[in-house]
C-alpha positions in Angstrom: -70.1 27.8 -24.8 -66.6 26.7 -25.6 -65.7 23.9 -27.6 -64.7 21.9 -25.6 -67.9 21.7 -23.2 -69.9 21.2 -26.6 -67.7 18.1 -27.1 -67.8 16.2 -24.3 -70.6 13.6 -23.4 -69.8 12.2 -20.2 -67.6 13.9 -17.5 -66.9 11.9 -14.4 -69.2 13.3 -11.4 -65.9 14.5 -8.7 -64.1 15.8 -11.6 -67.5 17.8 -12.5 -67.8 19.1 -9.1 -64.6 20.0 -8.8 -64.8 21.9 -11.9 -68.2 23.2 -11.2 -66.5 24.8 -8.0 -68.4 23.1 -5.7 -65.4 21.6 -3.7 -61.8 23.3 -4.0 -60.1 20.0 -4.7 -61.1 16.6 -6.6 -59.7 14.8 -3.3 -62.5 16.6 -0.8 -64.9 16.0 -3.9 -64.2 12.3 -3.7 -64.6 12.2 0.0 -68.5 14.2 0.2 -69.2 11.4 -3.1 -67.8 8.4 -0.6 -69.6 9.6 2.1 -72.9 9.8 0.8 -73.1 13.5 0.4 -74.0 14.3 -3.2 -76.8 11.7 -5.0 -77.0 11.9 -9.0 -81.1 11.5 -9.7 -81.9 10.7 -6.1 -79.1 7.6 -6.3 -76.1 7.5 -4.0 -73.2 7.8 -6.8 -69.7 7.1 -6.7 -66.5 9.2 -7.7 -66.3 7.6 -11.2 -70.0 7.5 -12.3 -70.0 9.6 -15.8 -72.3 13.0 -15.3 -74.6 14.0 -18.5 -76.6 16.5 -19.0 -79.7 16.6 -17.6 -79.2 14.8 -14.7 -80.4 16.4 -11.2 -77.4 16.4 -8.6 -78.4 16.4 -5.2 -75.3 17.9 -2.7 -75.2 18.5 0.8 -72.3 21.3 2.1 -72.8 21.6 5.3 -75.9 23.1 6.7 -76.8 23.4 3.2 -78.6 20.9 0.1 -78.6 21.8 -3.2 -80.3 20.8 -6.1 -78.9 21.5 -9.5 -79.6 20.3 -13.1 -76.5 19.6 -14.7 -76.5 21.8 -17.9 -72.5 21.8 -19.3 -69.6 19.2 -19.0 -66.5 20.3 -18.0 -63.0 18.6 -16.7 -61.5 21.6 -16.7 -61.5 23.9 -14.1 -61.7 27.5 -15.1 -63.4 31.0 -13.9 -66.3 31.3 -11.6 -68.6 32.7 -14.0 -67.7 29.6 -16.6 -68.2 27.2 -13.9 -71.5 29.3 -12.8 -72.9 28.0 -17.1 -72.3 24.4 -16.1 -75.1 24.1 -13.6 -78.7 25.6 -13.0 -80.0 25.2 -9.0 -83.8 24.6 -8.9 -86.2 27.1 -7.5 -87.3 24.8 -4.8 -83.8 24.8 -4.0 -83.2 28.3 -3.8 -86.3 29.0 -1.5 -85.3 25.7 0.5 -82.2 27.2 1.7 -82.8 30.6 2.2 -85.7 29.8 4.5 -83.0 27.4 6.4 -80.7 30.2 7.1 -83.1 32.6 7.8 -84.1 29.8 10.6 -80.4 29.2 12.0 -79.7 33.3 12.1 -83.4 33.4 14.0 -82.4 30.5 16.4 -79.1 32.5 16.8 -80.9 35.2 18.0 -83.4 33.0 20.5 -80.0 32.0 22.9 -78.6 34.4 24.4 -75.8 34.3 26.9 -75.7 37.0 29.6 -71.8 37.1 28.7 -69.2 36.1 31.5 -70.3 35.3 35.0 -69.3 37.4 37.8 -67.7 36.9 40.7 -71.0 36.2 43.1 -72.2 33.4 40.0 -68.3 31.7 40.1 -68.4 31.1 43.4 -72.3 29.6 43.0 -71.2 27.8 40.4 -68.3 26.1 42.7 -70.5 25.4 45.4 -73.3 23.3 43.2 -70.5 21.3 41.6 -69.1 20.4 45.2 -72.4 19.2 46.5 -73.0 17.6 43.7 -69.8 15.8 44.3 
């Protein structure tokens, strides 16, 4: 571990995400802290709370939640596989989301559109919206 990671004690949390490549920019860091997104040991946090080590980070990207014990400090942000030492995701983390996608690309599946209507259905399709009307 470099240095300067050894060095550090406190790190604030969007800085640490944003270095942690978890969000491209500190700005869209700031706004998934703000709006209740990522939770530092189960506690909404804000963009300036100081990140240790240890702490569990819970953040939400989307469809998916991840939880990761913060194990390196960082304000820098460098290479993937640095960034990829300052964190460890949990096991029930890992299983969590992979059984969520594997749901979404099975509910995919389950609705299934015949594709365009034809000619015959367009003109159905007009006449039940003008009785309707």
């Amino acid at each position: 571990m470099p240095a300067a990671m050894e060095a550090m004690h406190k790190v604030r949390l969007d800085k640490w995400l944003w270095a942690a490549r978890f969000f491209r920019t500190r700005a869209k860091a700031k706004l998934a802290i703000n709006g209740g997104k990522v939770h530092v040991d189960g506690v909404r946090a804000k963009p300036s709370k100081d990140v240790t080590i240890g702490e569990t980070l819970q953040i939400r990207q989307g469809f998916d939640e991840k939880v990761v014990v913060v194990t390196g400090l960082s304000e820098n942000r460098g290479k993937a596989t640095t960034a990829a030492t300052l964190y460890q995701e949990t096991d029930t983390s890992i299983e969590e989301r992979e059984a969520a996608a594997e749901q979404r690309k099975l509910a995919g599946r389950a609705v299934s559109s015949e594709g365009k209507p034809t000619k015959k259905q367009r003109r159905r399709i007009v006449r039940f919206r003008e009785q309707i009307e």
